[in-house]
C-alpha positions as CSV (number, residue, x, y, z in Angstrom):
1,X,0.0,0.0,0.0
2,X,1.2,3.4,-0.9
3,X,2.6,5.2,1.9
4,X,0.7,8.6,3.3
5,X,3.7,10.2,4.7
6,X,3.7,14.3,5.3
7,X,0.7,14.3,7.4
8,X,1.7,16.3,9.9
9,X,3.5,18.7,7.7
10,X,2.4,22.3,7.2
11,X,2.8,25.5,6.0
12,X,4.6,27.4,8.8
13,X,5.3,31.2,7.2
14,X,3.8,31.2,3.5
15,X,7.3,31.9,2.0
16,X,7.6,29.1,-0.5
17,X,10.4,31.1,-3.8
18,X,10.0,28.9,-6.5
19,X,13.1,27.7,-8.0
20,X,12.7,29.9,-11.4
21,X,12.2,32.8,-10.1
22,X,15.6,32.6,-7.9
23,X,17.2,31.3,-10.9
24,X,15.7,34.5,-12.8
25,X,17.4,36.6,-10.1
26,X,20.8,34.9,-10.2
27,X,20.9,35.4,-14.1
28,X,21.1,38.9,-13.3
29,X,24.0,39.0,-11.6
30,X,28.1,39.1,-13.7
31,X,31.4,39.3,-13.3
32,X,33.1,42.6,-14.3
33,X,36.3,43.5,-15.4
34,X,38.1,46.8,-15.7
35,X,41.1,46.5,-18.1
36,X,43.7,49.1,-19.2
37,X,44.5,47.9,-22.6
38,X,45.7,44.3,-22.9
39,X,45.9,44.3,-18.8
40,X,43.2,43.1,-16.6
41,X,43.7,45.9,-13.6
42,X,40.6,44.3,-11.2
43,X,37.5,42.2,-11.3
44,X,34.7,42.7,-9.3
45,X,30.6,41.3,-9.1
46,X,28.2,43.2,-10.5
47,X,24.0,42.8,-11.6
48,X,21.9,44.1,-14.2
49,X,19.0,45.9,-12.5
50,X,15.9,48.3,-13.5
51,X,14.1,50.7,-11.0
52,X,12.9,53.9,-11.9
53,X,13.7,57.7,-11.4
54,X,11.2,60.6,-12.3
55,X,8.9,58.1,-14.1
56,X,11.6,57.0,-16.2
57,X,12.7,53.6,-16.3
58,X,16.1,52.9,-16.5
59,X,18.4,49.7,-16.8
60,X,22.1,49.8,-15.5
61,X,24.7,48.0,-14.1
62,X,25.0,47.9,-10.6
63,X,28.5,47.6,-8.7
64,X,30.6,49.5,-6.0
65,X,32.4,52.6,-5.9
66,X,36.0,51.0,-4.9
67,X,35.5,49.3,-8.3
68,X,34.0,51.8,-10.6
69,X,34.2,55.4,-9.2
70,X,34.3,57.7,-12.7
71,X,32.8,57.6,-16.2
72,X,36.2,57.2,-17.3
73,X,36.5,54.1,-15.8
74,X,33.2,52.5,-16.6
75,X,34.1,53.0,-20.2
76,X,36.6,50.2,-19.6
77,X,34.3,48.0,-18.0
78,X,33.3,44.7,-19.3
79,X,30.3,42.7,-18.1
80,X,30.4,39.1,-18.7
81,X,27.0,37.1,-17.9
82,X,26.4,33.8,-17.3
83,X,29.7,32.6,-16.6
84,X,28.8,29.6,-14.5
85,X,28.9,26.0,-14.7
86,X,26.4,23.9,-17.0
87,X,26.1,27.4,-19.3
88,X,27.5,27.1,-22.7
89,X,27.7,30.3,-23.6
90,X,28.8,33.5,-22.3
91,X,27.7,36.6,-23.0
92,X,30.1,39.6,-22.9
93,X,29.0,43.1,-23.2
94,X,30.1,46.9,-22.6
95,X,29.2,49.1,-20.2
96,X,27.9,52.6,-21.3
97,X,28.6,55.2,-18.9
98,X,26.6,57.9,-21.7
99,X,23.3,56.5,-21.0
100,X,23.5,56.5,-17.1
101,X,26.0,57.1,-14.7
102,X,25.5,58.0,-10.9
103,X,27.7,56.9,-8.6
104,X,28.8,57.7,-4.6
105,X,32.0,57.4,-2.5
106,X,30.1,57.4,1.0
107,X,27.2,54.7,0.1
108,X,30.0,53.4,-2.3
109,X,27.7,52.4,-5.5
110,X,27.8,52.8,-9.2
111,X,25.0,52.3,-11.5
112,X,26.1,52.5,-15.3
113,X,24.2,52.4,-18.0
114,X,24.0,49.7,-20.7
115,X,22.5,49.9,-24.1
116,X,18.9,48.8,-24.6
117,X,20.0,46.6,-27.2
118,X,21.9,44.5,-25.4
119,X,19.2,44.7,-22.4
120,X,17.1,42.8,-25.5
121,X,19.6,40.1,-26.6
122,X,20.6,39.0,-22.6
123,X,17.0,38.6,-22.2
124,X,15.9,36.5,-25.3
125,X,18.7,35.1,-26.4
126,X,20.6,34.6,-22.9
127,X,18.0,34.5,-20.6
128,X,19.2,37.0,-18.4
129,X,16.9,39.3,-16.7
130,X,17.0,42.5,-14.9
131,X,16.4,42.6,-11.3
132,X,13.7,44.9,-10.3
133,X,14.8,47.6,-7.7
134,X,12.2,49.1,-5.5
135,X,13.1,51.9,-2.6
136,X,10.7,50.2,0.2
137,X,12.5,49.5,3.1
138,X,12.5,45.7,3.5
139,X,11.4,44.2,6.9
140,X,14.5,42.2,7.7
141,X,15.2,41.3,11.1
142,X,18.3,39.7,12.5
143,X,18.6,35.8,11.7
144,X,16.8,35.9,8.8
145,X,18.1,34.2,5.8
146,X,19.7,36.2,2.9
147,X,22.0,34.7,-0.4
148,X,24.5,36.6,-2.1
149,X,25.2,35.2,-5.4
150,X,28.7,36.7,-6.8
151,X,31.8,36.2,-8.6
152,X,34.3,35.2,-5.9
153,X,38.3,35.7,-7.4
154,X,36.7,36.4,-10.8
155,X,35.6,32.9,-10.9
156,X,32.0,31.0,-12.2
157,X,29.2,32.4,-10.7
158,X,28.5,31.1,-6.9
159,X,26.3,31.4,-3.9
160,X,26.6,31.6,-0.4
161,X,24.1,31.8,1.9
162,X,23.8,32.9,6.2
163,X,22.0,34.4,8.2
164,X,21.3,38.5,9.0
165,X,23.8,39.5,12.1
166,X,23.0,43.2,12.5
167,X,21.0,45.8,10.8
168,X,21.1,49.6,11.0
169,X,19.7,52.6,9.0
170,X,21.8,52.5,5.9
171,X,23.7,48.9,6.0
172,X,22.8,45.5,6.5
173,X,25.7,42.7,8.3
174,X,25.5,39.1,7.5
175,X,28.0,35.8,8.3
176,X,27.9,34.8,4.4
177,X,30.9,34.0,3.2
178,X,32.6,36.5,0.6
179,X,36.1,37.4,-1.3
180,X,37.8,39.9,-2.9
181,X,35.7,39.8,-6.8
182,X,32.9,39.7,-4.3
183,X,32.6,43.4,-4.2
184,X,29.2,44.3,-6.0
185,X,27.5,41.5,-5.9
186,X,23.0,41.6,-5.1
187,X,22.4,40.6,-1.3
188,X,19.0,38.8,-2.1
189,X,16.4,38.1,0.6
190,X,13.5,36.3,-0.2
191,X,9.6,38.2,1.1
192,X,6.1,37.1,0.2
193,X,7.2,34.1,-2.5
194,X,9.3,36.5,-3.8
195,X,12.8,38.0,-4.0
196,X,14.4,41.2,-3.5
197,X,17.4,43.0,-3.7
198,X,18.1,43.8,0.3
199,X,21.6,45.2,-0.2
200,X,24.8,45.6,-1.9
201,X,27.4,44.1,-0.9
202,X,30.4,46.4,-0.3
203,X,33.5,44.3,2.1
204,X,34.2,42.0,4.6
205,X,36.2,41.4,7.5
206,X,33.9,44.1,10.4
207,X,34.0,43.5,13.9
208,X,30.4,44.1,15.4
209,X,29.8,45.4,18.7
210,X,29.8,42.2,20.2
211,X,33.3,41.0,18.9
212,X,31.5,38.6,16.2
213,X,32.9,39.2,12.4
214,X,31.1,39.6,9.9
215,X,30.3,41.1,6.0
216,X,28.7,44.4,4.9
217,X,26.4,45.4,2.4
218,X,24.7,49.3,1.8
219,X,20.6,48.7,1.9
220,X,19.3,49.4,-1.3
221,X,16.9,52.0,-0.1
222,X,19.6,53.9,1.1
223,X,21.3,54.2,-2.1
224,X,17.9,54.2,-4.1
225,X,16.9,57.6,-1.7
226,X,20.5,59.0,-2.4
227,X,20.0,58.7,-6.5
228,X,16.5,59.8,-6.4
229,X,17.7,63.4,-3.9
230,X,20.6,63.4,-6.2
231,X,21.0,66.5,-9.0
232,X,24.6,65.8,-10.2
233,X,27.1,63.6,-9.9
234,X,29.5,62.7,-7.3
235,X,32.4,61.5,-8.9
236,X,35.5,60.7,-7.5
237,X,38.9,61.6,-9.4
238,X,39.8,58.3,-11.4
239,X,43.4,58.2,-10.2
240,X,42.2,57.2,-6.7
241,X,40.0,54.4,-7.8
242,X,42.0,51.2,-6.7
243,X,40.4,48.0,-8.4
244,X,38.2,45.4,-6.2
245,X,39.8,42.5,-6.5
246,X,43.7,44.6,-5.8
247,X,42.9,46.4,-2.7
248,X,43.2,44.9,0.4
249,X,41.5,47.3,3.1
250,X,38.0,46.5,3.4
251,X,37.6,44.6,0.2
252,X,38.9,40.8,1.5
253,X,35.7,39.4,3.0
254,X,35.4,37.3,5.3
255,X,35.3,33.6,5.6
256,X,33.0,33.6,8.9
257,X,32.8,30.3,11.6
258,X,28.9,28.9,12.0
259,X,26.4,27.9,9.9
260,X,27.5,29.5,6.7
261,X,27.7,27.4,3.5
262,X,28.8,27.9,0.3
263,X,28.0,26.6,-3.6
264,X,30.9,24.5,-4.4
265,X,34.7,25.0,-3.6
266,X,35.0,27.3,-0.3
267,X,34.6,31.3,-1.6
268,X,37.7,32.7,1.1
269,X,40.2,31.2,2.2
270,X,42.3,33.0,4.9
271,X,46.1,34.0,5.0
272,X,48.8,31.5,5.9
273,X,49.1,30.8,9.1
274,X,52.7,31.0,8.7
275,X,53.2,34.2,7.5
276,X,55.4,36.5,9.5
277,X,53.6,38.6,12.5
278,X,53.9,42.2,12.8
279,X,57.0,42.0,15.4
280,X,59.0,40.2,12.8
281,X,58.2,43.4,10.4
282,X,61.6,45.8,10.7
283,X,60.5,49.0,12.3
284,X,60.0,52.2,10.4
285,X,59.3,56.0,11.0
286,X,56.2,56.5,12.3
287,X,54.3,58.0,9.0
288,X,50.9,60.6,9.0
289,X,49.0,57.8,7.6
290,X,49.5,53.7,8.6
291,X,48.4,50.4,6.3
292,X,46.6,48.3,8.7
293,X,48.4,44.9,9.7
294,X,47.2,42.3,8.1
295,X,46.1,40.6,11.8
296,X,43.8,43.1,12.3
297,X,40.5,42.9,11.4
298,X,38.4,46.1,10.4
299,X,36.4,47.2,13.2
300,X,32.5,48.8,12.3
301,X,33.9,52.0,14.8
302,X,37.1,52.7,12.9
303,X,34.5,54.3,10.0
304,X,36.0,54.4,6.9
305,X,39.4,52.4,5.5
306,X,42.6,53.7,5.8
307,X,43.8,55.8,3.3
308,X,47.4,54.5,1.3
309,X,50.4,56.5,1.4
310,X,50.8,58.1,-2.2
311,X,55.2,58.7,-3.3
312,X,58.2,56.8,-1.7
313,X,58.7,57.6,1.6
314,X,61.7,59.8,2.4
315,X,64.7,57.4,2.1
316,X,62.5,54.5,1.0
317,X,66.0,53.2,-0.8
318,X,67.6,52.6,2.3
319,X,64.9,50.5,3.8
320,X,65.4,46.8,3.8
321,X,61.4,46.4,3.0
322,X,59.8,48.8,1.8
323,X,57.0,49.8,3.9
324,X,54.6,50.5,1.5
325,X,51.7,48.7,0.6
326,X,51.4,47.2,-2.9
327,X,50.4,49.4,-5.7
328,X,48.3,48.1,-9.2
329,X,50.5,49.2,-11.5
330,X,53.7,47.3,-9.1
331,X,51.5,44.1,-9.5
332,X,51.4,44.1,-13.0
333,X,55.4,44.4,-13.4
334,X,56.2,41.9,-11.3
335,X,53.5,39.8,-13.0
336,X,55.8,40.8,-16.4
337,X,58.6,39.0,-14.2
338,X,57.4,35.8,-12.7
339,X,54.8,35.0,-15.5
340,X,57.1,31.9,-16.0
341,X,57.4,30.5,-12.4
342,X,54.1,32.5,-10.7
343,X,52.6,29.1,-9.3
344,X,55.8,28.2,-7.3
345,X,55.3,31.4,-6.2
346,X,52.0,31.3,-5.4
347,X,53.3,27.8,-3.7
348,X,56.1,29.3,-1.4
349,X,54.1,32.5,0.1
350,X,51.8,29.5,2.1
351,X,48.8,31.6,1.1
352,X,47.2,29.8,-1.2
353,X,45.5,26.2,-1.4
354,X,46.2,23.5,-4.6
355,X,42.7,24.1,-5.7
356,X,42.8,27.8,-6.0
357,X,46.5,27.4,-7.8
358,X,44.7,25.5,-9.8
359,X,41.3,27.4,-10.7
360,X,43.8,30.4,-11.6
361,X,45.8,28.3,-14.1
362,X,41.8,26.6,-16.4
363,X,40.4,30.5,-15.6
364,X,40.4,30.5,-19.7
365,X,39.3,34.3,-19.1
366,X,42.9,34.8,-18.2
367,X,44.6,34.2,-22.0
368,X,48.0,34.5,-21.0
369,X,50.9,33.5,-18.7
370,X,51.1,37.5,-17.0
371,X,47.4,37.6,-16.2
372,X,47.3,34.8,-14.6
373,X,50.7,35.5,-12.2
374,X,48.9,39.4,-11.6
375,X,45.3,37.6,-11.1
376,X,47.4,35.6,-8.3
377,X,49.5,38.7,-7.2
378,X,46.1,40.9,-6.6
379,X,45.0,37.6,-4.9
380,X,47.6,37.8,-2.5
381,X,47.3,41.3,-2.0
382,X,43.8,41.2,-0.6
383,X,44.7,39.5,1.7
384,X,47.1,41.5,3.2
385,X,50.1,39.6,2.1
386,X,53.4,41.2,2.8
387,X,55.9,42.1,1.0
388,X,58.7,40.7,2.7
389,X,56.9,37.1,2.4
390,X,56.3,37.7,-1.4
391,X,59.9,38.3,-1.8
392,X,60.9,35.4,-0.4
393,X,58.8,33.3,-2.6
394,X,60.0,34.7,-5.6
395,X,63.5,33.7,-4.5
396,X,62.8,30.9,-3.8
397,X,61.5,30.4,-7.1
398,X,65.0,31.2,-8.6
399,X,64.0,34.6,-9.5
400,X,66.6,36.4,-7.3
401,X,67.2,39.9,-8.6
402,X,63.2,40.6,-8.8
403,X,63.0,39.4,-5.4
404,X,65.6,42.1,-4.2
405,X,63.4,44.7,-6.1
406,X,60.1,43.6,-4.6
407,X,61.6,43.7,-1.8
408,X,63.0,46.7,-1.8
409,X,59.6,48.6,-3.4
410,X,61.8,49.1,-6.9
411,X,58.7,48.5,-9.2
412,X,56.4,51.1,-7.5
413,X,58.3,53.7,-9.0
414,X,60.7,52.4,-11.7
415,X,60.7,49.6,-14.4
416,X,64.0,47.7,-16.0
């Protein structure tokens, strides 16, 4: 006789998503990347999103600040959707700051525009569809259950999913697990069999008021009331827009203990346990402005990140490690330099696991040798990696002289 099972079961708090419209949600979301020529300088997450302003509805990119914080620099943006796995195709697409731009330091978003004709082909020919932006105020309370789909690294599409930790007028902080690429990526939360964009995610790595760690994202009706109040622009000079994935401040996230789980492969991994401490860092001047060590974790009352230290410092040559923290355009040259052994030396700094050696290396997005040594470089960067431990890995590698010169700070400010 058949069996009757699920008697007792019921319907507890009418919030049943079905499974296409989540998967109509995740479409929306891609993986960006700002280049500067033939170089890759960062990757971040992004989504394609309509809401509307003064009647008028409008359909745009949506990302961070960090990442995109001038028009200049969102003409060099490249959105590639539905880079997962089981897809067969990708679609790649500019983005076009001349049809929309708005963008903000403080709430740290950027929505750019994109063309309506390739709104039309991602849609019928791709499948991808536009998240619908709305300015309500969601009624999220801590513990409830939010996903973040993103692009981790610059890697296939993947989702983690936690719980809500602390909420407060503006941002929203949550235990799932994020990475640098992470950065602009839809913090979905599911309300009345449906879902909605609660937040955008902006970094990782805050210390709440009661010592636990976790991730931030900016509500989206804090930044939906900012654009709609807004008359111009506020644009920040391009020359102080540092990439996603290669600054290591705030943008690391957070790989955080407890019930957190993520699609696939583990989104963060940590720095090496081995790496040197601060005491084993030689001692400098005191300078007007400090990097933060890389053992301590960003807390939600220090505001906002710490500013880098533009120039060599005065007698920078005569250091024995440079103090400084790595720049973009350093990166890349040293890239030019270990292109040929950059997985020993991803090996030898302890920071990185086989399997992530390894997605760098198939990561067919990355078409040569140098990209894939500066995709592991920025890597290493974000998570606070110093230089001393870099250096050491390149020697190890056999590369001696460009050791001494990492070491040393040589390629912030010179080239051989």
């Amino acid at each position: 006789m058949a069996s009757t099972g699920g008697q007792n079961e019921a319907i507890l708090n009418s919030n049943n998503l079905s499974v296409t419209k989540f998967n109509l949600c995740v479409s929306s979301v891609c993986q960006l990347a700002l280049s500067n020529g033939s170089l890759i300088e960062g990757k971040a997450s992004g989504f394609l999103a309509k809401f509307k302003l003064d009647d008028n509805l409008k359909t745009v990119v949506v990302t961070n600040n960090h990442f995109v914080a001038s028009k200049e620099a969102a003409s060099r943006v490249v959105a590639t959707f539905q880079f997962e796995e089981g897809k067969d195709k990708i679609k790649v697409v500019e983005l076009d700051p001349e049809i929309f731009f708005k963008t903000n330091k403080k709430l740290d978003y950027t929505f750019v525009g994109i063309s309506p004709e390739h709104v039309k082909e991602l849609r019928e020919k791709h499948g991808v569809t536009p998240m619908k932006l709305t300015p309500t105020r969601l009624a999220v309370e801590v513990d409830d259950v939010i996903h973040i789909p993103q692009h981790p690294e610059g890697r296939q599409k993947r989702i983690s999913f936690s719980t809500v930790c602390m909420i407060t007028e503006s941002e929203v902080f949550y235990k799932a697990d994020t990475s640098f690429g992470s950065s602009g990526s839809p913090v979905l939360y599911s309300e009345s069999n449906d879902m909605h964009v609660l937040a955008l995610h902006k970094s990782g790595g805050v210390v709440l008021p009661d010592d636990r760690l976790a991730n931030r994202g900016i509500l989206l009706c804090a930044i939906l009331d900012h654009i709609c109040r807004q008359s111009e622009d506020d644009e920040r000079p391009a020359e102080v827009n540092d990439s996603a994935s290669s600054v290591g401040k705030l943008e690391s996230g957070a790989y955080v203990d407890g019930p957190t789980t993520s699609q696939g492969n583990p989104v963060l991994q940590t720095q090496s346990k081995d790496a040197p401490s601060d005491s084993d860092k030689p001692s400098y001047p005191a300078k007007e402005t400090e990097y933060p060590s890389s053992n301590a974790p960003h807390s939600l009352s220090r505001g906002q990140p710490f500013p880098l230290v533009r120039g060599p410092p005065v007698n920078w040559r005569n250091h024995a490690v440079c103090p400084e923290p790595f720049e973009t355009k350093e990166l890349i040259r040293i890239a030019q330099r270990i292109n040929d052994v950059w997985q020993l030396v991803a090996k030898h700094t302890g920071a990185f696991k086989d399997w992530e050696i390894t997605n760098i290396t198939c990561n067919f997005t990355l078409t040569n040798p140098t990209l894939k040594a500066d995709q592991m470089l920025t890597a290493f960067k974000s998570r606070l990696g110093k230089r001393e431990v870099l250096a050491d890995a390149i020697k190890e590698s056999g590369k001696l002289d460009v050791a001494g010169k990492v070491r040393s700070g040589f390629y912030m400010y010179n080239t051989d």
